[in-house]
C-alpha atoms as an extended CHARMM CRD file, in Angstrom:
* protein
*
        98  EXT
         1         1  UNK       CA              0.0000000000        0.0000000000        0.0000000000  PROA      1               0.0000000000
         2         2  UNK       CA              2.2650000000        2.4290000000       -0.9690000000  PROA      2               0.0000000000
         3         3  UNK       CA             -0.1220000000        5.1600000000       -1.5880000000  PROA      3               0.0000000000
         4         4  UNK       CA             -1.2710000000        5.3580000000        1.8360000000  PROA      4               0.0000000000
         5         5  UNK       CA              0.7430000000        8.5010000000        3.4690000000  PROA      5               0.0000000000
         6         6  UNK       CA              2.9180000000        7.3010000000        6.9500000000  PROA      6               0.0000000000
         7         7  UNK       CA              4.9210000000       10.4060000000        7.8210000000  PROA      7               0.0000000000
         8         8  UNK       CA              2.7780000000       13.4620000000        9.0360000000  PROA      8               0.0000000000
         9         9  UNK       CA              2.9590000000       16.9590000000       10.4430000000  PROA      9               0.0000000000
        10        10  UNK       CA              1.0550000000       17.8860000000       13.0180000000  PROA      10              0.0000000000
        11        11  UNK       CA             -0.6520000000       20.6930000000       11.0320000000  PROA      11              0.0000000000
        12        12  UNK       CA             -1.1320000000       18.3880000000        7.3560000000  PROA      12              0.0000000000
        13        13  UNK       CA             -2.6930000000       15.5240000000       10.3770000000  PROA      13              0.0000000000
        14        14  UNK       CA             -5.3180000000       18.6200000000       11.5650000000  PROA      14              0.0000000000
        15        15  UNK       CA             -6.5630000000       18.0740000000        8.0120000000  PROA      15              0.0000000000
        16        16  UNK       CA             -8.7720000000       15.4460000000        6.3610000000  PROA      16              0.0000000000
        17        17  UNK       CA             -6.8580000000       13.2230000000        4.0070000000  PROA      17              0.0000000000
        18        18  UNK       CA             -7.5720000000       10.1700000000        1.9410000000  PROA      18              0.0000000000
        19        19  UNK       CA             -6.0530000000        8.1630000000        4.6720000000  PROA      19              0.0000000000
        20        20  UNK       CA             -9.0160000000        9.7360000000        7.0790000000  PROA      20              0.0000000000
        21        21  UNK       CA            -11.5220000000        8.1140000000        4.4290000000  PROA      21              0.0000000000
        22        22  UNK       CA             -9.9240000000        5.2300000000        4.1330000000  PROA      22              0.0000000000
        23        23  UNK       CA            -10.2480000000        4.5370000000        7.5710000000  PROA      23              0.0000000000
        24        24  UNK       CA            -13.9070000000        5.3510000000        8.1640000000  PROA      24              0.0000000000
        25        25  UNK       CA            -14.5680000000        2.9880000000        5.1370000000  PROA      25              0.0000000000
        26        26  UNK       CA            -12.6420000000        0.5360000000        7.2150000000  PROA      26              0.0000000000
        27        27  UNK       CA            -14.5130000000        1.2510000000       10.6840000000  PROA      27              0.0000000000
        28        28  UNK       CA            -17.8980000000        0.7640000000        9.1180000000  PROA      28              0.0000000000
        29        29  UNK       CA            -16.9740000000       -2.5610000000        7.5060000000  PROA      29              0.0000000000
        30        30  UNK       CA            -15.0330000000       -3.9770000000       10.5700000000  PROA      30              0.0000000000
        31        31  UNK       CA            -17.7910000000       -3.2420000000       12.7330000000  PROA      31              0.0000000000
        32        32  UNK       CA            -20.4640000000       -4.5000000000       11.1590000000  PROA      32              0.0000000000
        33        33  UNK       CA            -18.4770000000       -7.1560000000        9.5280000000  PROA      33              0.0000000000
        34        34  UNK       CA            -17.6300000000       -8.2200000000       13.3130000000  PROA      34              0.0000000000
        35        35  UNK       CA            -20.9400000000       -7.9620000000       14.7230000000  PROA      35              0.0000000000
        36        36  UNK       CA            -22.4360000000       -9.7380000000       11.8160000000  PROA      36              0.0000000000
        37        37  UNK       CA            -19.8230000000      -12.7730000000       11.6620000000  PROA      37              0.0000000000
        38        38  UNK       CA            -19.8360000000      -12.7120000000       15.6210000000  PROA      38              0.0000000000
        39        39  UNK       CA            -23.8490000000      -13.4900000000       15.6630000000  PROA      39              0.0000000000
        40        40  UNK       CA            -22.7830000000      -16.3260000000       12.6200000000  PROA      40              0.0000000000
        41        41  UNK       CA            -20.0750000000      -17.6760000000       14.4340000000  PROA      41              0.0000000000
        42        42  UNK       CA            -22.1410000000      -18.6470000000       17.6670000000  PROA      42              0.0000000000
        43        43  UNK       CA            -24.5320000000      -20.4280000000       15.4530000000  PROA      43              0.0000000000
        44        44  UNK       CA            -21.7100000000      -22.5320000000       13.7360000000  PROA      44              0.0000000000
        45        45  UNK       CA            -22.5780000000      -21.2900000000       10.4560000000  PROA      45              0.0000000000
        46        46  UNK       CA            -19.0950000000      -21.4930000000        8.4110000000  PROA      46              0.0000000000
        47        47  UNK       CA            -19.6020000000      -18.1820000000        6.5210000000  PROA      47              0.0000000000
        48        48  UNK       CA            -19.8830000000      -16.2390000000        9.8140000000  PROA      48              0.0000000000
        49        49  UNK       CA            -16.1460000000      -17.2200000000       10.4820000000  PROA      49              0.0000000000
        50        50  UNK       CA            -15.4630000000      -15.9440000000        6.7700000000  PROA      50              0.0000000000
        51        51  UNK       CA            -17.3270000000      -12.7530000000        7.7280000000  PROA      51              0.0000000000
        52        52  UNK       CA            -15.4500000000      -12.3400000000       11.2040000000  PROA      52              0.0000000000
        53        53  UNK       CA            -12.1100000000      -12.8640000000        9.5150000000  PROA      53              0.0000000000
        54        54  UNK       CA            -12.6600000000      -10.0450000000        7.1330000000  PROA      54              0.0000000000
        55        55  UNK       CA            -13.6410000000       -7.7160000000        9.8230000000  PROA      55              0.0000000000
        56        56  UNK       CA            -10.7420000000       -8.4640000000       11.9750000000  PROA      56              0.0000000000
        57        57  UNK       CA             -8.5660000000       -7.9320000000        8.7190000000  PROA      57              0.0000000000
        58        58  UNK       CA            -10.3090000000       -4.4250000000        7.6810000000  PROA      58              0.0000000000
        59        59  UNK       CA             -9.7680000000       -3.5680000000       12.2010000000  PROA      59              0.0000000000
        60        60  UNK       CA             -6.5720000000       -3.9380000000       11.3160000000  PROA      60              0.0000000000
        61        61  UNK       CA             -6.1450000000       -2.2680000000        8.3670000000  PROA      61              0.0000000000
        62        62  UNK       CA             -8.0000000000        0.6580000000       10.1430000000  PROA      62              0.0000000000
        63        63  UNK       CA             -5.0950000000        0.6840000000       12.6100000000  PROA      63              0.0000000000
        64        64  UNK       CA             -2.2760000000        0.3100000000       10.4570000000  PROA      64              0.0000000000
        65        65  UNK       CA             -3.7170000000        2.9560000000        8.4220000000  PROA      65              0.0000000000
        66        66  UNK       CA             -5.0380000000        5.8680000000       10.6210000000  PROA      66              0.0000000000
        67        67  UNK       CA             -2.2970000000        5.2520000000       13.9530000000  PROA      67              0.0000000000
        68        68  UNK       CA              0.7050000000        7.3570000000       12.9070000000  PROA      68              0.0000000000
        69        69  UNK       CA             -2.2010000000       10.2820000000       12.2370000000  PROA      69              0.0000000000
        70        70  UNK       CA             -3.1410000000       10.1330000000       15.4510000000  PROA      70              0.0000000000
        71        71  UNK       CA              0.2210000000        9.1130000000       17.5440000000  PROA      71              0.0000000000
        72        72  UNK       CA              1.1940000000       12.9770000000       15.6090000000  PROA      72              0.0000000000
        73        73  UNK       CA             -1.6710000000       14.4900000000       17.0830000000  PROA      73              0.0000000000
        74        74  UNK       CA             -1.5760000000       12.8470000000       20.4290000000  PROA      74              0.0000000000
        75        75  UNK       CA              1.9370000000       13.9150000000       20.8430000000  PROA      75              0.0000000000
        76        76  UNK       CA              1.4560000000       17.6000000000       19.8860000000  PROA      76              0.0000000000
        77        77  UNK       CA             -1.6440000000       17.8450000000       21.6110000000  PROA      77              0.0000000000
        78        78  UNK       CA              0.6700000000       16.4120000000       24.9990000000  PROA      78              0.0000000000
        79        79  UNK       CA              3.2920000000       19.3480000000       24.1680000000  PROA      79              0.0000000000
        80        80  UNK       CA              0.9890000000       22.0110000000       24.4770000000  PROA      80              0.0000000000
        81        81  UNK       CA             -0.6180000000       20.5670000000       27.4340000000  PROA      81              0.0000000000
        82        82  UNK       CA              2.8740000000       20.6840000000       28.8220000000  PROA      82              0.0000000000
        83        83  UNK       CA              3.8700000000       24.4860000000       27.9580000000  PROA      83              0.0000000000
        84        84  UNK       CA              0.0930000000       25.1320000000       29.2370000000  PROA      84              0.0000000000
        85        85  UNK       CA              0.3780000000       23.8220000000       32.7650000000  PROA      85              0.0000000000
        86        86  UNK       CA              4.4580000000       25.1220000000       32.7990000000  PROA      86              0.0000000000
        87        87  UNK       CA              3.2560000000       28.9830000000       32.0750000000  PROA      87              0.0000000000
        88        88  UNK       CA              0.1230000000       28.1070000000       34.9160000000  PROA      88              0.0000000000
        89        89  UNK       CA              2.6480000000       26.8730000000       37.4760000000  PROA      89              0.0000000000
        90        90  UNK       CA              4.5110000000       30.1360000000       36.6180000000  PROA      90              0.0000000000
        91        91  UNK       CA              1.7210000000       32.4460000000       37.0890000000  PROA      91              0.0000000000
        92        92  UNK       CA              0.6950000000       30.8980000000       40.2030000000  PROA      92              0.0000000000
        93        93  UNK       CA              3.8490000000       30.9140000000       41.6030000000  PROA      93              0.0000000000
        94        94  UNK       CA              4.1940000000       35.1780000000       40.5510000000  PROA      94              0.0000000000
        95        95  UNK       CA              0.5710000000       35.5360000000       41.9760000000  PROA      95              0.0000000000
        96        96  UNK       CA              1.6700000000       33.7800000000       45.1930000000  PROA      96              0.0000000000
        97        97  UNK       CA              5.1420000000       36.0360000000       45.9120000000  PROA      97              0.0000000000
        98        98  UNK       CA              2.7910000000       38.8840000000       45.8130000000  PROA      98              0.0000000000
């Protein structure tokens, strides 16, 4: 799958993408592909194991896909958090020596 982007920014991961579509197409087939080949499974009907293979592959796929989007986002999201409570520490601290 070499046309599926890996490396992001975290201003071009702000943005929708193909990758972002790819990956809701993937979410609404593994789920319903799991909940249908679940209900199949318990009734030891052989295409429901068919059906709950394919939704654990497209779960996957969904991961492999859309997790280096979000681990970008995550991680800036987590560095402004930081400089947020850093320059709150620091105005409590000036408010307190007053």
């Amino acid at each position: 799958m070499a046309f599926i982007r890996r490396a992001w920014t975290p201003e071009s991961a702000d943005e929708l993408h193909k990758e972002d579509w790819l990956a809701i197409l993937f979410s609404v087939i593994a789920y319903t592909a799991i909940l249908v080949g679940s209900a199949m499974s318990a009734l030891l009907m052989p295409l429901g194991f068919v059906i709950l293979a394919i939704g654990i592959f497209c779960t996957i796929a969904m991961y492999w896909i859309i997790d280096p989007k979000l681990k970008v986002v995550s991680s800036e999201y987590e560095k402004k958090q930081k400089d947020y409570l850093l320059k709150l520490e620091e105005i409590q601290k000036w408010v307190a020596s007053k």
